[in-house]
FIZADO-266154 format. One record per atom (N, C-alpha, C, CB): residue number from 1; atom name; x, y, z. Coordinates in steps of 0.2 Angstrom, whole numbers, always signed. Glycine has a CB too. Layout:
<rs>
+-----+------+-------+-------+-------+
:   n : atom :  east : north :    up :
+-----+------+-------+-------+-------+
: NUM :   CA :     X :     Y :     Z :
...
+-----+------+-------+-------+-------+
</rs>
This chain:
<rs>
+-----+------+-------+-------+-------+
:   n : atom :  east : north :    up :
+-----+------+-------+-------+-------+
:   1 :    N :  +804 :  +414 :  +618 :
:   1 :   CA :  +800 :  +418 :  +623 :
:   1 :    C :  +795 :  +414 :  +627 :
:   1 :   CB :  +796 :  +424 :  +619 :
:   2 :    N :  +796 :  +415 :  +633 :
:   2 :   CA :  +791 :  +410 :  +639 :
:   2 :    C :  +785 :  +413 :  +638 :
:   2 :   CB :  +793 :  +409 :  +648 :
:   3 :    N :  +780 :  +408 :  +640 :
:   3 :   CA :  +774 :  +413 :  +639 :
:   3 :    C :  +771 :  +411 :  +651 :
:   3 :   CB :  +766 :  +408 :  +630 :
:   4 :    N :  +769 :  +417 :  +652 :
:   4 :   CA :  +768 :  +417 :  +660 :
:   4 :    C :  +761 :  +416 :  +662 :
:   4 :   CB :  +769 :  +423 :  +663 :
:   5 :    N :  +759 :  +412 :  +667 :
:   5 :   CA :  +752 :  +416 :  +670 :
:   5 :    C :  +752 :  +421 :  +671 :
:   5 :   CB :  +749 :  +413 :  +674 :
:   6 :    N :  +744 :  +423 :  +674 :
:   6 :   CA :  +744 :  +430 :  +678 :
:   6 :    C :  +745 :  +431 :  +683 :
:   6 :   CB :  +739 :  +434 :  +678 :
:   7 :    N :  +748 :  +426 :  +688 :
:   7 :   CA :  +752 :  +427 :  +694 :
:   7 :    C :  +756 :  +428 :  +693 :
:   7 :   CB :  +753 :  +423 :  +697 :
:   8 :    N :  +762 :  +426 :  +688 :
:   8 :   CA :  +767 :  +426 :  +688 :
:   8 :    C :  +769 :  +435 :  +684 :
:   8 :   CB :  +768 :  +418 :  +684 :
:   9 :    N :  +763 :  +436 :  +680 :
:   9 :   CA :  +764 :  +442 :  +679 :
:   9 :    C :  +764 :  +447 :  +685 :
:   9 :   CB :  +761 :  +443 :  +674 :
:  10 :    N :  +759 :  +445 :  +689 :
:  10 :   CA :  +757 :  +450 :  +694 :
:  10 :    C :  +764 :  +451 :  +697 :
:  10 :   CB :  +750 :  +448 :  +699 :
:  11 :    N :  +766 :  +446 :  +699 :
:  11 :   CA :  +771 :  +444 :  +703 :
:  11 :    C :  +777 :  +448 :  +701 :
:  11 :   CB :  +773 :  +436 :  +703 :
:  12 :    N :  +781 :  +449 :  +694 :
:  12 :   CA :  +784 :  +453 :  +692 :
:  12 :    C :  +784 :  +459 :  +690 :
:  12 :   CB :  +785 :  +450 :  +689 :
:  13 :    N :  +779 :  +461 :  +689 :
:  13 :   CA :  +775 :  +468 :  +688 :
:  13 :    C :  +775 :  +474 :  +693 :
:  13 :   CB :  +770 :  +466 :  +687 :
:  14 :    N :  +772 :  +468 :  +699 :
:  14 :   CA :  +769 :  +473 :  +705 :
:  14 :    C :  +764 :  +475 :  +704 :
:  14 :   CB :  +772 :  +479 :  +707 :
:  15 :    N :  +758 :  +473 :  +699 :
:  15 :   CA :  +751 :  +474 :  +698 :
:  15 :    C :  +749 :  +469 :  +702 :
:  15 :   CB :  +748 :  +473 :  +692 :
:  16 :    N :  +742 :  +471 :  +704 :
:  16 :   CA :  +737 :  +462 :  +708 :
:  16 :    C :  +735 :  +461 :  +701 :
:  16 :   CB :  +727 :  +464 :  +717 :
:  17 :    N :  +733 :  +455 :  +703 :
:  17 :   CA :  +728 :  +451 :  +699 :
:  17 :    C :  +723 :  +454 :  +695 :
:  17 :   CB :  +724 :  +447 :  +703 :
:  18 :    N :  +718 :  +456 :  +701 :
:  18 :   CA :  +713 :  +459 :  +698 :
:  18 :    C :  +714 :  +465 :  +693 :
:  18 :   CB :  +709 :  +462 :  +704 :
:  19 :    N :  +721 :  +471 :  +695 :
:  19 :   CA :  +722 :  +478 :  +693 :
:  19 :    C :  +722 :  +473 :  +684 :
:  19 :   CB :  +731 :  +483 :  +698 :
:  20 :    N :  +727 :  +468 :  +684 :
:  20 :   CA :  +728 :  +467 :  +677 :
:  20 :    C :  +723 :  +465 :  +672 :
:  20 :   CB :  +732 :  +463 :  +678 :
:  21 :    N :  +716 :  +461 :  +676 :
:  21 :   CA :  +711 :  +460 :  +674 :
:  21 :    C :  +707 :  +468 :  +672 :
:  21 :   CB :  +707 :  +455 :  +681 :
:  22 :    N :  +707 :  +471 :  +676 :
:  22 :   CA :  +702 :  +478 :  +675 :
:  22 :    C :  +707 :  +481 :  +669 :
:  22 :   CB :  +702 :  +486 :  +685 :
:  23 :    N :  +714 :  +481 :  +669 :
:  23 :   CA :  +716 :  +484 :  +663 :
:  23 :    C :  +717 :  +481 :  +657 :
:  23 :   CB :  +721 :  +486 :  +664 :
:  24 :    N :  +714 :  +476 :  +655 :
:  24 :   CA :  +712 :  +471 :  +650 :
:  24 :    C :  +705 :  +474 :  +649 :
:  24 :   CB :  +713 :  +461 :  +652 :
:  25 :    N :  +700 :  +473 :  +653 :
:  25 :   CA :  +696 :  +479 :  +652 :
:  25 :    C :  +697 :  +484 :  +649 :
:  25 :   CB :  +694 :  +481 :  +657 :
:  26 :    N :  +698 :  +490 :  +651 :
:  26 :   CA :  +699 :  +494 :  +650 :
:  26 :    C :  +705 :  +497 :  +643 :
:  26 :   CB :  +698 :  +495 :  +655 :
:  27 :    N :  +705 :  +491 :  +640 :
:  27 :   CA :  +711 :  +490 :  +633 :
:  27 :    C :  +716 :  +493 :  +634 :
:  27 :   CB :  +710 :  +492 :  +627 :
:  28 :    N :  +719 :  +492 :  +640 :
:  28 :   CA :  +727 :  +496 :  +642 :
:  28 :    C :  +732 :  +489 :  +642 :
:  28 :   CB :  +727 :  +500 :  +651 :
:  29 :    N :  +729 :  +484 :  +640 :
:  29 :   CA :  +732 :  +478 :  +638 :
:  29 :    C :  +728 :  +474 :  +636 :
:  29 :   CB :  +736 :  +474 :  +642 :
:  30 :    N :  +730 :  +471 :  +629 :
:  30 :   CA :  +729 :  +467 :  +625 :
:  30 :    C :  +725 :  +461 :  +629 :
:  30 :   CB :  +736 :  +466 :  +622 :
:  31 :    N :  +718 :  +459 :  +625 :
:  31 :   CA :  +718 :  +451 :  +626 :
:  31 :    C :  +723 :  +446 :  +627 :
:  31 :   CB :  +714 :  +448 :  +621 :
:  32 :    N :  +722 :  +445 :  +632 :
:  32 :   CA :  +730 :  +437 :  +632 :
:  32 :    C :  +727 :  +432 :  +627 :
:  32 :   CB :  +730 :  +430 :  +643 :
:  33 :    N :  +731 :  +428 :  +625 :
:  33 :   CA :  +728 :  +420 :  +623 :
:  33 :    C :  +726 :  +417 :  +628 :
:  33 :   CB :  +735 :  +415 :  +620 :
:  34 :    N :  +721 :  +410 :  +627 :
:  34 :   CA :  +722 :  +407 :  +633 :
:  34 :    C :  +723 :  +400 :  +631 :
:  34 :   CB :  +716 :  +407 :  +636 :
:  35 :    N :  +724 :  +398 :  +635 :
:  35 :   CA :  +726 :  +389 :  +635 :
:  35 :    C :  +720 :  +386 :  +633 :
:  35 :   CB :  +727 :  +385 :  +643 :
:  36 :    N :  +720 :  +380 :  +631 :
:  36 :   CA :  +714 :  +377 :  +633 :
:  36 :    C :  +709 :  +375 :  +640 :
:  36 :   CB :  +715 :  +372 :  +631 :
:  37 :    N :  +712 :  +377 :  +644 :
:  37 :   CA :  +710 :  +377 :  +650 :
:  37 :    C :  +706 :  +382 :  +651 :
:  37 :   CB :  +714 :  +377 :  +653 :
:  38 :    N :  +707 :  +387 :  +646 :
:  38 :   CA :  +705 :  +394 :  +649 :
:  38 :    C :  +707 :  +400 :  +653 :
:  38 :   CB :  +702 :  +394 :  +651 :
:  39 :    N :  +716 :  +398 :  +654 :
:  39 :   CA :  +718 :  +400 :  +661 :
:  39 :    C :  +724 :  +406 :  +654 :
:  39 :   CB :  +723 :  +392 :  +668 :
:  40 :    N :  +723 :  +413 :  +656 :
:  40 :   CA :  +726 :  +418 :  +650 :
:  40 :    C :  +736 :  +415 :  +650 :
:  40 :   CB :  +725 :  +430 :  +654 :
:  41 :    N :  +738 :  +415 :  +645 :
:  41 :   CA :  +744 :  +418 :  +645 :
:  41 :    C :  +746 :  +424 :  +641 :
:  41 :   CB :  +747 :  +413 :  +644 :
:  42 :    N :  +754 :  +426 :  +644 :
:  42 :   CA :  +754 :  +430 :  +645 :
:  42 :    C :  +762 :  +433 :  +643 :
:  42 :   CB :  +751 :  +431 :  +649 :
:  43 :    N :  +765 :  +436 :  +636 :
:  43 :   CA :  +772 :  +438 :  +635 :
:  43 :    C :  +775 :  +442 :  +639 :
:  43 :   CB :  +773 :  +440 :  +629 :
:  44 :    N :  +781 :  +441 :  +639 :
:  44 :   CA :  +785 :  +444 :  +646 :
:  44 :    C :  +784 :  +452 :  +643 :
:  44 :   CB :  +796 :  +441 :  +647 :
:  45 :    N :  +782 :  +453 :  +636 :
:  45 :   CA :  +781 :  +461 :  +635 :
:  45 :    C :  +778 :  +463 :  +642 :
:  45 :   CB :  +775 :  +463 :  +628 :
:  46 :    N :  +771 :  +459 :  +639 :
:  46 :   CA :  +766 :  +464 :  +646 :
:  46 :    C :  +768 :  +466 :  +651 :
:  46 :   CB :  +762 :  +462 :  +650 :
:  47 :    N :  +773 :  +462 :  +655 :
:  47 :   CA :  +778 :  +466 :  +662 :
:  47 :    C :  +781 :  +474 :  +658 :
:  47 :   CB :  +787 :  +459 :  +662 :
:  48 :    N :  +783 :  +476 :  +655 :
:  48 :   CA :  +786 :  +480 :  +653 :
:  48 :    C :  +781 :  +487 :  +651 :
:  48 :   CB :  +790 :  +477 :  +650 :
:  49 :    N :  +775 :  +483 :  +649 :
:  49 :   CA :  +768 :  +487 :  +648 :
:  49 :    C :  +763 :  +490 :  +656 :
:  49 :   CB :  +764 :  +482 :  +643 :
:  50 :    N :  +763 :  +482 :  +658 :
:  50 :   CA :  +760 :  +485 :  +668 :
:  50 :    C :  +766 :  +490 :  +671 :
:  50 :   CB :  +761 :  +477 :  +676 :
:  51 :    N :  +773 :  +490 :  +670 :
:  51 :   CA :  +776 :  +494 :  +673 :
:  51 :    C :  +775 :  +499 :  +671 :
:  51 :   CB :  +781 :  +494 :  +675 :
:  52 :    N :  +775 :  +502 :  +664 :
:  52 :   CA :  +774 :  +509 :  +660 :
:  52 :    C :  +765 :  +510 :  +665 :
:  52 :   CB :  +773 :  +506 :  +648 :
:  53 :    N :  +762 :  +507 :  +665 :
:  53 :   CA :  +757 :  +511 :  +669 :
:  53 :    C :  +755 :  +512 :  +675 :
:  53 :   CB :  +753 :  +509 :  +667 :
:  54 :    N :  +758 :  +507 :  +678 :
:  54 :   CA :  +761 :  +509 :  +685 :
:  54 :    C :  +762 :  +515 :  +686 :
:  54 :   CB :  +766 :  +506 :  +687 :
:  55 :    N :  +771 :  +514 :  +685 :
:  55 :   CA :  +772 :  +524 :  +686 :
:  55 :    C :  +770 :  +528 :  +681 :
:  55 :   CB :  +781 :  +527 :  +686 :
:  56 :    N :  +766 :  +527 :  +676 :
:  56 :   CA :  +762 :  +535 :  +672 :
:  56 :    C :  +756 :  +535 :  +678 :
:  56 :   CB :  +758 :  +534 :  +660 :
:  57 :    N :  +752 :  +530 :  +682 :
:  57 :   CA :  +748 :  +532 :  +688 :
:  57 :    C :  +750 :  +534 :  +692 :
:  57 :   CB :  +746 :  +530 :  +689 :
:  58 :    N :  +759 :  +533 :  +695 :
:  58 :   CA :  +764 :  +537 :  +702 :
:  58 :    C :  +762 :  +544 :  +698 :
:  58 :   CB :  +775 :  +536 :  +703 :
:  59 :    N :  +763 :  +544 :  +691 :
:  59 :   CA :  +767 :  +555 :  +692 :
:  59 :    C :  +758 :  +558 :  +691 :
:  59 :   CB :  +774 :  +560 :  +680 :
:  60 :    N :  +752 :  +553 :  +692 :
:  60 :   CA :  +748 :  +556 :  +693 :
:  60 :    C :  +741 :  +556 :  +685 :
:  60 :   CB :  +752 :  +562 :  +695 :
:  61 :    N :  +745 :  +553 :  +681 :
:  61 :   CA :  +741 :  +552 :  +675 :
:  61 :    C :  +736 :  +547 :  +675 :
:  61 :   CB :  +745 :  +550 :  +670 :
:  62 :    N :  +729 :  +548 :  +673 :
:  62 :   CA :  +721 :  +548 :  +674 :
:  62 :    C :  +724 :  +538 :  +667 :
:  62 :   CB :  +714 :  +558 :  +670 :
:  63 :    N :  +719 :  +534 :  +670 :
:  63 :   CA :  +719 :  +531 :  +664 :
:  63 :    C :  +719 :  +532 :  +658 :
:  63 :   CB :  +715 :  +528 :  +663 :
:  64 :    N :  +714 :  +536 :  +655 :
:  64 :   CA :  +713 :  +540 :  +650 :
:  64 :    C :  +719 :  +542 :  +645 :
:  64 :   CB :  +711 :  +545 :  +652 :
:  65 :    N :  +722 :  +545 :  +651 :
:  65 :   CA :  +728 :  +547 :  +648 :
:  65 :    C :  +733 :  +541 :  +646 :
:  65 :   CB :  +730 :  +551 :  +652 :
:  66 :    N :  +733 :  +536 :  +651 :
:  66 :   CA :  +738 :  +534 :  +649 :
:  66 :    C :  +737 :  +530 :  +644 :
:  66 :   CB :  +740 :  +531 :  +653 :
:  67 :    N :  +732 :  +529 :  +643 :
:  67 :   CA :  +728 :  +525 :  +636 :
:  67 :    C :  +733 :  +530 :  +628 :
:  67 :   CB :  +715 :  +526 :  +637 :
:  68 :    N :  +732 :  +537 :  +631 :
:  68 :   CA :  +734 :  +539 :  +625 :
:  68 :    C :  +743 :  +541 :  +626 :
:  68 :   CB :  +729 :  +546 :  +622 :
:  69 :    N :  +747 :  +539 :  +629 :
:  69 :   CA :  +752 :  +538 :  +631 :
:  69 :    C :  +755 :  +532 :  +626 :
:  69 :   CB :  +752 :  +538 :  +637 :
:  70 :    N :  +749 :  +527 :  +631 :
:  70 :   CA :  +752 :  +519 :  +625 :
:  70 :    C :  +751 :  +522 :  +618 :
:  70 :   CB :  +747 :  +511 :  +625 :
:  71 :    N :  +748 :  +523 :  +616 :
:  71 :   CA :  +744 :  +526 :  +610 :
:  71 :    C :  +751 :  +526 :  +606 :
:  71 :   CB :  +740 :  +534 :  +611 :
:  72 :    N :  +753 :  +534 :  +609 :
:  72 :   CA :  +760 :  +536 :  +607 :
:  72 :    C :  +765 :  +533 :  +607 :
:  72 :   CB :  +761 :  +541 :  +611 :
:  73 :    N :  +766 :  +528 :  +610 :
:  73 :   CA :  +770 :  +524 :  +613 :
:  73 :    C :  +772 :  +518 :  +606 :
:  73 :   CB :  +766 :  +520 :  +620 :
:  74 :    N :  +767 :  +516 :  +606 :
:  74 :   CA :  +767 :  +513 :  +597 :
:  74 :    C :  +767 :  +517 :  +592 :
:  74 :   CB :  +762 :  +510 :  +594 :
:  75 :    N :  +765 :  +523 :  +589 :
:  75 :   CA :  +763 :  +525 :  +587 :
:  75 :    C :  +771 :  +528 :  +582 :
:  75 :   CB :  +759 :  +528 :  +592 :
:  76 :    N :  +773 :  +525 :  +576 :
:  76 :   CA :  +779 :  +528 :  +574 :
:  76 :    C :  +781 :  +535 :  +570 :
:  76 :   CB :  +780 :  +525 :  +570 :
:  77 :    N :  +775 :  +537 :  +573 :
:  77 :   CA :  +776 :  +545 :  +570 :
:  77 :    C :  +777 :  +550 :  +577 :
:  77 :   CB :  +767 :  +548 :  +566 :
:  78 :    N :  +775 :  +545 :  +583 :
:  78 :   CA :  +776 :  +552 :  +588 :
:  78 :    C :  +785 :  +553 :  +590 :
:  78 :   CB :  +771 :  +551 :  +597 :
:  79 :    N :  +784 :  +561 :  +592 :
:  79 :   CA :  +790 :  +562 :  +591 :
:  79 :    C :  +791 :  +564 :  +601 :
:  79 :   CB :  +792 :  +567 :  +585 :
:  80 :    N :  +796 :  +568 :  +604 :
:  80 :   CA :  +798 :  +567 :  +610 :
:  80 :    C :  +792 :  +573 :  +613 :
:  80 :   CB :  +806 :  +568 :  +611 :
:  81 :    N :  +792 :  +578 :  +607 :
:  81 :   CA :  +789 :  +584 :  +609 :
:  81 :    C :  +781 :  +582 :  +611 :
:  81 :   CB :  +789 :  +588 :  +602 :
:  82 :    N :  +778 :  +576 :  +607 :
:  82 :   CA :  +771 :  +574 :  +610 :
:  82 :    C :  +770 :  +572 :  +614 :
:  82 :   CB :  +767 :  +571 :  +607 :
:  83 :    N :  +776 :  +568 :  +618 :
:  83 :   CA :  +776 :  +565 :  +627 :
:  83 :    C :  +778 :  +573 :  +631 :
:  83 :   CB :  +786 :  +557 :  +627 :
:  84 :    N :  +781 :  +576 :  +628 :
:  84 :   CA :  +781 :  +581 :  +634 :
:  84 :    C :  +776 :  +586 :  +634 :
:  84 :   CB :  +788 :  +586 :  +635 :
:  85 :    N :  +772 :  +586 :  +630 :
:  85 :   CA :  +766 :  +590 :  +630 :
:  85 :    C :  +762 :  +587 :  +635 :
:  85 :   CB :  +761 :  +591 :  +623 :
:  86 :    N :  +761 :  +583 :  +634 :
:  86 :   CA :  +756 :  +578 :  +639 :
:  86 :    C :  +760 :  +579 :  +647 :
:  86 :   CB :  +756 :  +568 :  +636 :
:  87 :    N :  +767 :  +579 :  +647 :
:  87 :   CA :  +769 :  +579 :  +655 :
:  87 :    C :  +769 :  +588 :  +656 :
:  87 :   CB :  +780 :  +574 :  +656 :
:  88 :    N :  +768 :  +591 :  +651 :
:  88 :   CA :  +768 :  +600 :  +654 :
:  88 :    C :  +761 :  +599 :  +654 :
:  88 :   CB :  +772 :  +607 :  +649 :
:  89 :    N :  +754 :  +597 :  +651 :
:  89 :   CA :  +748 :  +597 :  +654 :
:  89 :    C :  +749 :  +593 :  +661 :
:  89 :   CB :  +742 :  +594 :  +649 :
:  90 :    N :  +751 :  +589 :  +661 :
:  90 :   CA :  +751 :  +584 :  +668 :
:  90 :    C :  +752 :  +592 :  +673 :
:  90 :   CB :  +761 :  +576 :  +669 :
:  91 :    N :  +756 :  +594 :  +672 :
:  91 :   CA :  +760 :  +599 :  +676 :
:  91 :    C :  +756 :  +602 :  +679 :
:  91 :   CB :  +764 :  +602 :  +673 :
:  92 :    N :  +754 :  +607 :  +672 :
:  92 :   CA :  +749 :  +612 :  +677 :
:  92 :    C :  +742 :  +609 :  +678 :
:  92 :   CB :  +748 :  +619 :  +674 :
:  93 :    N :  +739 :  +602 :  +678 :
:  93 :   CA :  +734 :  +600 :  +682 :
:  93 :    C :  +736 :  +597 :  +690 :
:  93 :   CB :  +731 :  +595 :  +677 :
:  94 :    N :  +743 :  +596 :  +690 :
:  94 :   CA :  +744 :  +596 :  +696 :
:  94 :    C :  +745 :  +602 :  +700 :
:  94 :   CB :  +748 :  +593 :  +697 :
:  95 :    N :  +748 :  +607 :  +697 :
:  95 :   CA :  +749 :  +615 :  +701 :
:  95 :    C :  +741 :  +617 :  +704 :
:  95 :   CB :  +752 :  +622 :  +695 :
:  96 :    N :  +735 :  +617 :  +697 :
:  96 :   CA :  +729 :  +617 :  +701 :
:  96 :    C :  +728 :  +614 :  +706 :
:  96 :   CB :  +724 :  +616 :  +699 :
:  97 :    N :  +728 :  +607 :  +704 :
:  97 :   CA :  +724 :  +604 :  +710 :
:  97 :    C :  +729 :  +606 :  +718 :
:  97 :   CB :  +724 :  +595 :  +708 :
:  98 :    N :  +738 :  +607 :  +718 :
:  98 :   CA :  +739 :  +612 :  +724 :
:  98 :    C :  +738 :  +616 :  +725 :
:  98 :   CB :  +742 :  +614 :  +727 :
:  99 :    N :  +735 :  +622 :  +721 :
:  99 :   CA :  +731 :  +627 :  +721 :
:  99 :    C :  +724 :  +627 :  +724 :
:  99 :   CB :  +731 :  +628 :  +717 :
: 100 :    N :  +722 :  +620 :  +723 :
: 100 :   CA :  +714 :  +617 :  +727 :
: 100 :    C :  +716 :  +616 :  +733 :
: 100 :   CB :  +711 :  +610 :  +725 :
: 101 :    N :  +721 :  +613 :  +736 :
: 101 :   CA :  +723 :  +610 :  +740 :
: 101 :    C :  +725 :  +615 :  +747 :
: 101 :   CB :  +729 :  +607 :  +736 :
: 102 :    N :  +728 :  +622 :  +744 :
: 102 :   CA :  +729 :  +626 :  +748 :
: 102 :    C :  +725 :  +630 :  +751 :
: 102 :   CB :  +733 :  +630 :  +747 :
: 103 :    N :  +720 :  +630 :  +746 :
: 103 :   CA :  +714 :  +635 :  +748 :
: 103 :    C :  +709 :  +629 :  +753 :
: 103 :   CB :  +709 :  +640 :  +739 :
: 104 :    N :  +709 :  +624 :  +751 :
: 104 :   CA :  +706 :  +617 :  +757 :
: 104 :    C :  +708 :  +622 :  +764 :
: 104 :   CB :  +710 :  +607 :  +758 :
: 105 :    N :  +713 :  +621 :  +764 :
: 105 :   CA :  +718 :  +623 :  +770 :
: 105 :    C :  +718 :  +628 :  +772 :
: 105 :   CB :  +725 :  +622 :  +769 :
: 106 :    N :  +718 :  +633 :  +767 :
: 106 :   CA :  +716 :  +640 :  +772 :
: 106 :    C :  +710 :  +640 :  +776 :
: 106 :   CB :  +715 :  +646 :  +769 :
: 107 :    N :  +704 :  +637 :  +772 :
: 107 :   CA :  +697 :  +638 :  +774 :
: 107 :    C :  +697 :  +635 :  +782 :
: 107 :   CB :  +691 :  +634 :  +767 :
: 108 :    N :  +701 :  +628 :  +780 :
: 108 :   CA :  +704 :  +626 :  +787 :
: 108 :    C :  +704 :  +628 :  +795 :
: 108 :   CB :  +710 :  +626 :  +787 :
: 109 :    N :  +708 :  +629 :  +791 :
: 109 :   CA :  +713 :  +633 :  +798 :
: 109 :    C :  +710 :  +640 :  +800 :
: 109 :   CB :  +723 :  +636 :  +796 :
: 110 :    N :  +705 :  +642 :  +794 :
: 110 :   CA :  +699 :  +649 :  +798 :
: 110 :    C :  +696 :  +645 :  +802 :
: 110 :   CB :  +693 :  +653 :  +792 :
: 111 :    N :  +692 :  +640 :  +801 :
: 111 :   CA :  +686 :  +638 :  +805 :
: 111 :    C :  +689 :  +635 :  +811 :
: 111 :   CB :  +681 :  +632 :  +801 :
: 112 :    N :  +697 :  +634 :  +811 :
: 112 :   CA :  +700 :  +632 :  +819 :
: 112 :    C :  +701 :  +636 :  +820 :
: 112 :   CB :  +705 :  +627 :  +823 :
: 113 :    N :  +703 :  +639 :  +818 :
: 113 :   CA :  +703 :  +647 :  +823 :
: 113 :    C :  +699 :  +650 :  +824 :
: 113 :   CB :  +706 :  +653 :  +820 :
: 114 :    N :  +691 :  +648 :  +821 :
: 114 :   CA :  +686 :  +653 :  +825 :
: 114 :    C :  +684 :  +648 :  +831 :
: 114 :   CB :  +680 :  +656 :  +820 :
: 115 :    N :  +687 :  +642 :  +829 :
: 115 :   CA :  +681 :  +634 :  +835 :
: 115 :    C :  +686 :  +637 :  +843 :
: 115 :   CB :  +684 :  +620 :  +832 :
: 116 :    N :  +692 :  +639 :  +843 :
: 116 :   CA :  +695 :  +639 :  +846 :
: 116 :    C :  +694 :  +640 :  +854 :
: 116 :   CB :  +698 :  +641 :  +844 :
: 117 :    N :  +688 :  +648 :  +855 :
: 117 :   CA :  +686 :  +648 :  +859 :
: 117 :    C :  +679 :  +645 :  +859 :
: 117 :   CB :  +686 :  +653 :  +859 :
: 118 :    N :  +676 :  +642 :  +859 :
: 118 :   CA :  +670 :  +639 :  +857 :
: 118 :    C :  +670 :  +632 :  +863 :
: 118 :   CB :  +669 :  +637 :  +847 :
: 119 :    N :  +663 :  +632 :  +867 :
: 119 :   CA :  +665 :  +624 :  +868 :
: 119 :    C :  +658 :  +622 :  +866 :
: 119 :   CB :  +667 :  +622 :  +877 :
: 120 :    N :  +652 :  +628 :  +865 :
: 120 :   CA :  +646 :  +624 :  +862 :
: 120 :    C :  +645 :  +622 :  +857 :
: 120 :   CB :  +641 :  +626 :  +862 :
: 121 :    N :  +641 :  +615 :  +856 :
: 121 :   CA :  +641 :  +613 :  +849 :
: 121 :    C :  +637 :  +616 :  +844 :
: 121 :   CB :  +640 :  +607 :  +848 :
: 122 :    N :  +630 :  +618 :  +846 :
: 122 :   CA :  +630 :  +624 :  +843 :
: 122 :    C :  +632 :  +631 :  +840 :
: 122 :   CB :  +627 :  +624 :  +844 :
: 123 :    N :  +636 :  +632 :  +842 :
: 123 :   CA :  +641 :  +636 :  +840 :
: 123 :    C :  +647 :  +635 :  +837 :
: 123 :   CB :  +643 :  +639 :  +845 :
: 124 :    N :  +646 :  +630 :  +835 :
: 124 :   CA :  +653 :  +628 :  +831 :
: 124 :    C :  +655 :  +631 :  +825 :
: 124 :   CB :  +653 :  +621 :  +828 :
: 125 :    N :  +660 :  +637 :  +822 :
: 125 :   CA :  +660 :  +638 :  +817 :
: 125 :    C :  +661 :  +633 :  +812 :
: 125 :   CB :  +663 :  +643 :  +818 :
: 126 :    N :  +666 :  +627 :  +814 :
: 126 :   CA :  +669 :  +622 :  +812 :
: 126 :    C :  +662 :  +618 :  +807 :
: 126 :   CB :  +673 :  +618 :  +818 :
: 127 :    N :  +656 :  +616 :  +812 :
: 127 :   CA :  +653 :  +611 :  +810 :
: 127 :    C :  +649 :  +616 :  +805 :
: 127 :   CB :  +648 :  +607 :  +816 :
: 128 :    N :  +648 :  +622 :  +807 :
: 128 :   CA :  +643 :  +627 :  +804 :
: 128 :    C :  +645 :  +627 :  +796 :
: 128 :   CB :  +645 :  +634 :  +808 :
: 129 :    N :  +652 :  +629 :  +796 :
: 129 :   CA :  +655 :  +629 :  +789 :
: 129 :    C :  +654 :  +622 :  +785 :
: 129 :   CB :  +663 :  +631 :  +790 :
: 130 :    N :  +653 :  +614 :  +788 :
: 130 :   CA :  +654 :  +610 :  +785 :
: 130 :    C :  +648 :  +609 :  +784 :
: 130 :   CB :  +657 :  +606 :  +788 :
: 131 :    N :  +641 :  +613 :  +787 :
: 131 :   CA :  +634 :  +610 :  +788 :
: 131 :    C :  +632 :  +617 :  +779 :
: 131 :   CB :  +630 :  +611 :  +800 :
: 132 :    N :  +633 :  +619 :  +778 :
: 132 :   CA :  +632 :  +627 :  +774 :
: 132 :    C :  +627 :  +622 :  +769 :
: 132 :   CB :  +642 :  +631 :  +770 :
: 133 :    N :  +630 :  +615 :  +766 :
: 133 :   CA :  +630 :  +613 :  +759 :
: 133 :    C :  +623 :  +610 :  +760 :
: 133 :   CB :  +637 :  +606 :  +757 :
: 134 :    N :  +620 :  +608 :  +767 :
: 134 :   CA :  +613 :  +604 :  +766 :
: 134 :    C :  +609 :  +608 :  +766 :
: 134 :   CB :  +610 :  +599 :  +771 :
+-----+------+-------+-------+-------+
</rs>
């Protein structure tokens, strides 16, 4: 087994640098060894661990989560049923949030439809509705 820098990982991965730094932080990978130099290396596993967090952050999964994903991931007791629980919560925390998403949009498209006749800026229903919060 070769062992990589972190360029070379980044490079294979599709992580930057830095992302691989912050997720050694955040113990979504392991302390590297280091040289004597001080410069991390790195087993070709990790490639296969940056991509596992890569796309579990495409379908929308929070760090947190994915932390307990790896979790599961080693974990010799989990079975298939504890990965899909976590992707049917995934689920309907995405249906809210387009549920959030739609009602943005209505509220929208009310306040252009009331700006529409309007040319004063004091009269803006638009700005009116945005200004409500101060």
């Amino acid at each position: 087994m070769s062992l990589l820098k972190i360029g070379e990982v980044a490079k294979q991965s599709g992580v930057g640098i830095e992302t691989i730094r912050y997720y050694e932080r955040e113990g979504l990978l392991a302390e590297p060894r280091r040289r004597p130099s001080g410069y991390r290396e790195y087993d070709e596993s990790v490639i296969a661990r940056l991509q596992f967090v890569r796309r579990s952050k495409q379908l929308g999964f929070t760090l947190s989560e994915i932390r307990e994903l790896l979790a599961l991931w080693f974990d010799t007791t989990t079975r298939c049923q504890h990965v899909r629980q976590r992707a049917v919560e995934k689920i309907d925390d995405v249906e809210e949030k387009i549920r959030s998403l739609q009602r943005m949009k209505r509220s929208l498209k009310k306040m252009i439809r009331q700006c529409e006749d309007r040319d004063s800026f004091s009269e803006c229903p638009l700005w009116e509705g945005l200004d409500r919060g101060r």
